[in-house]
N, C-alpha and C positions, 0 to 999 in steps of 0.2 A: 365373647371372651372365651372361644374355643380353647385357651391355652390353660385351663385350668384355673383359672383364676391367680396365674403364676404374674403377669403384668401390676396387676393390685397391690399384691405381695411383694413382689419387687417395690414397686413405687413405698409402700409403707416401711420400707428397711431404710431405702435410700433418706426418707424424709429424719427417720431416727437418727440413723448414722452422721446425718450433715447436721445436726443442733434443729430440729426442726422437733414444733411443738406437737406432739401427735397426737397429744389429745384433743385437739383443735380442727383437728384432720378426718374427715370422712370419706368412704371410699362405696361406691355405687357399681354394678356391674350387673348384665341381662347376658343369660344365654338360653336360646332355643334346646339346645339338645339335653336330653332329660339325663346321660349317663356324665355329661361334661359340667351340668348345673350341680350334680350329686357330690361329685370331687370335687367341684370347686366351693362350694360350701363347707366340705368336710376340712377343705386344705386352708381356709379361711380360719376355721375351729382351731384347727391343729397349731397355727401358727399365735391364735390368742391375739385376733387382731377382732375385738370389740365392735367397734365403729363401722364396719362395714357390712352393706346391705346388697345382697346377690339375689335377684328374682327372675322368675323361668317365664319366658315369653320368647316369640319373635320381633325383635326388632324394628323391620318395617313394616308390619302389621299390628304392634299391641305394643308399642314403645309404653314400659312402665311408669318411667319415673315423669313426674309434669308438678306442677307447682303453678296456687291459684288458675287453673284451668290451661295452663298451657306448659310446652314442654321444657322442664325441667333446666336450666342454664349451672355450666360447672366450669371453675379454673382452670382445671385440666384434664382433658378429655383421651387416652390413649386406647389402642388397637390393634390387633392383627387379625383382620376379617378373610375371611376365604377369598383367595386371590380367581380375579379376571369368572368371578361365578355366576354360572350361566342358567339358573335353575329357576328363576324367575320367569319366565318364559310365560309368555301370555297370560302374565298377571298385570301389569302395565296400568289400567283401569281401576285394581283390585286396590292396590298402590295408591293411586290417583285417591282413591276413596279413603286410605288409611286414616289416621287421628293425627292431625297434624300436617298432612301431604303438602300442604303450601308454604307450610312455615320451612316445614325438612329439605324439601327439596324444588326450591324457587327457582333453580337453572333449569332446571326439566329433569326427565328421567329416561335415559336412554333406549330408543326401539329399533328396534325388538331386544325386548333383554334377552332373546334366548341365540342371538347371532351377535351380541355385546356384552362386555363384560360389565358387572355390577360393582365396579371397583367406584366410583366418580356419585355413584349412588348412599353407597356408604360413609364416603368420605364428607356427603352434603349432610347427610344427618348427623356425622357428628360435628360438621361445624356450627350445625342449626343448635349443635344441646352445649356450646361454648358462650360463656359469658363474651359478652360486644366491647367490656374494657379491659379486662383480665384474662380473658378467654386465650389458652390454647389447645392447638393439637397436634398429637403425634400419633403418624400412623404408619404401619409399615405394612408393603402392598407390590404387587406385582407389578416389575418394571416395564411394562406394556401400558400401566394406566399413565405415563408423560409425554407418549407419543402417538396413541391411537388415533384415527382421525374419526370424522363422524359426529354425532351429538359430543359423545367424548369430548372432541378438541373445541367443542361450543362451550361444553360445562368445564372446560380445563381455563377456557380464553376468559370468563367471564371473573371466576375465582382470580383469574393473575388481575384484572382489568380491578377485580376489589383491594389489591393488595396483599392479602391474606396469605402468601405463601413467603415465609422465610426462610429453611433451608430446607434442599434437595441429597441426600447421602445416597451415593452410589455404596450397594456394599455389595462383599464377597460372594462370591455361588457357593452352592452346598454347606449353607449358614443355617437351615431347615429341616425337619424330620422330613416332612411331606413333598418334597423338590428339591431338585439341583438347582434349580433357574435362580441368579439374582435377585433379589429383595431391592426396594428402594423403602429410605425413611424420608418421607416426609413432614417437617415442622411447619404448622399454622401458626402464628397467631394474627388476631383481629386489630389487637391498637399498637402496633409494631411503637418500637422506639423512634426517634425523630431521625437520628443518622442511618436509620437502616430501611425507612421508608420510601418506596420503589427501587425497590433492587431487592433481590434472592440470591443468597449465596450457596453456590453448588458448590458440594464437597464428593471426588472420585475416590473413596475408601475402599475400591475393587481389589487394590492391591495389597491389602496389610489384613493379615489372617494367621492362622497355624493350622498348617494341612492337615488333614485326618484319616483314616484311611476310606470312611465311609462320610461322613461329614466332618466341616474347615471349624473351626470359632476365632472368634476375636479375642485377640489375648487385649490383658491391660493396658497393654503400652497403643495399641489399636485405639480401644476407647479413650484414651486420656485424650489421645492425637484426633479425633474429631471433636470429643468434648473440646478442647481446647482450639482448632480452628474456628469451631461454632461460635465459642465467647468471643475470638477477638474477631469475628467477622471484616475479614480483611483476604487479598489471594494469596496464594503460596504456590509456587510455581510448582508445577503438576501435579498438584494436592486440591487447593480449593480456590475460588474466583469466584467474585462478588458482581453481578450481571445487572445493569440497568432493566425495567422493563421495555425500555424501548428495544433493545436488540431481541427479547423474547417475542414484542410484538412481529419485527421482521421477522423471525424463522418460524412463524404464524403458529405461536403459541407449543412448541414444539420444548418441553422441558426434560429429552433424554441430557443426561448430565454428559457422557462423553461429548454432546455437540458443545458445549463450555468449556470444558475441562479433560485433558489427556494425559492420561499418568506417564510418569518417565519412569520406562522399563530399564532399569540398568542391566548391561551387557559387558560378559566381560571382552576386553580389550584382545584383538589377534596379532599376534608379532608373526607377519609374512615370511619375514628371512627365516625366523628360528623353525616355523613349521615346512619350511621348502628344505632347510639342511638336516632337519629330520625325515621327512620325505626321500633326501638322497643316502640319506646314510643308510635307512632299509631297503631304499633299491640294491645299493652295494652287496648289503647282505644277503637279501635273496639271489643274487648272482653270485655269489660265492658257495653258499648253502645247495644254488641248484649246480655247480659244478663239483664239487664232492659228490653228490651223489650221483651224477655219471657217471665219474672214478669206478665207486662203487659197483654199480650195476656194471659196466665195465669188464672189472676183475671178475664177477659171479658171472658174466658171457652172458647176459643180457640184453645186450645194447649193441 
């Protein structure tokens, strides 16, 4: 929970704002780094949210929270873990050995982690700490982890083959302090509704943003407009497209969203004639413009 503990936060507004019982409501978070654990605790205080329990460890070495002896299961599981992160490197084993390694991460764990990214890694543990009938997840993650090939496209093939993936959101570049590169959101959950089981609805939101000079955001009307194609889970021609798994299984597990889905670039319209007799009208001119000033030069005995 690198982001300060701001993901929590947010979720605890959103839960208030929408008639949601918040006392009812507890909110759990780990982070490794001692100066991000400090503020995000403080930012925890600050906001006077009770209920919530933030403890310093690493993740895949000393996962905190567990219940009667094994890892801890929650409603709703959200993140934005360091993308495609390569720093695991020749721990592989170390992993293997962790509290929990089989339960977390029963696809495998990709090797070498220091030539693959740990993106498919993180994502297995959080689906491992998701309740199996309430259970969801949303995580946002480097647009590389739906099309990598390698163990990647094993532990990606295996997650589609469970079901467990419901929407794909293509979003905007330069949405991020730390990168220009695209984000993707992706939504889990475990006991999908009946009409929305086997099929993944991909949504390409690359195009709706408000430019920045330095970084883009999504304005309201952005979020409404995916929120809202999410709920009706249905296509929207160059917006979102609801995909059987069988056509994921042909493009052999292959979940970038443009391969689904392709935004319609509006352009505006060229009228030939009006820019050809604009064209001649300034030829005109320049010949008239360049015959005055030979006049000119001319009379001064120039020329």
């Amino acid at each position: 929970m690198w982001d300060w503990g701001g993901m929590l936060i947010t979720a605890y507004y959103h839960i208030k704002e929408n008639g949601g019982d918040i006392k009812k409501a507890k909110f759990y978070g780990q982070e490794v780094n001692d100066m991000t654990y400090v503020i995000a605790r403080v930012n925890i205080v600050v906001h006077d949210i009770k209920n919530a329990d933030i403890r310093h460890g690493d993740t895949f070495f000393e996962p905190k929270f567990t219940e009667g002896g094994r890892l801890k299961k929650f409603d709703v599981v959200l993140a934005n873990p360091p993308w495609n992160d390569k720093n695991l490197k020749g721990l592989e084993e170390e992993i293997k050995k962790a509290p929990f390694s089989a339960e977390r991460f029963p696809f495998g764990i990709p090797p070498p982690l220091g030539g693959t990214s740990a993106d498919w890694l993180w994502i297995q543990h959080m689906l491992a700490s998701a309740r199996d009938d309430t259970g969801r997840v949303g995580v946002v993650i480097d647009n590389g982890a739906l099309f990598r090939g390698g163990k990647e496209r094993d532990i990606r093939a295996e997650i589609v083959e469970k079901d467990w993936i419901e929407t794909i959101i293509a979003l905007p570049e330069k949405l991020f302090y730390n990168t220009g590169a695209p984000g993707v959101l992706i939504i889990f959950r475990k006991n999908k509704p009946e009409e929305r089981k086997g099929k993944i609805l991909f949504i390409n939101a690359s195009q709706d943003y408000e430019e920045g000079k330095r970084q883009n955001k999504l304005r309201t009307q952005d979020i409404d407009k995916i929120v809202n194609a999410y709920n009706d889970f249905k296509d929207i021609e160059g917006y979102a497209r609801v995909v059987n798994l069988e056509e994921v299984r042909n493009n052999d597990y292959n979940l970038n969203v443009t391969l689904y889905v392709t935004p319609i670039i509006e352009r505006d319209e060229v009228d030939i004639r009006h820019v050809w007799n604009k064209l001649e009208a300034l030829e005109e001119e320049r010949s008239s413009l360049k015959a005055k000033i030979e006049e000119y030069l001319k009379e001064l005995r120039v020329i």
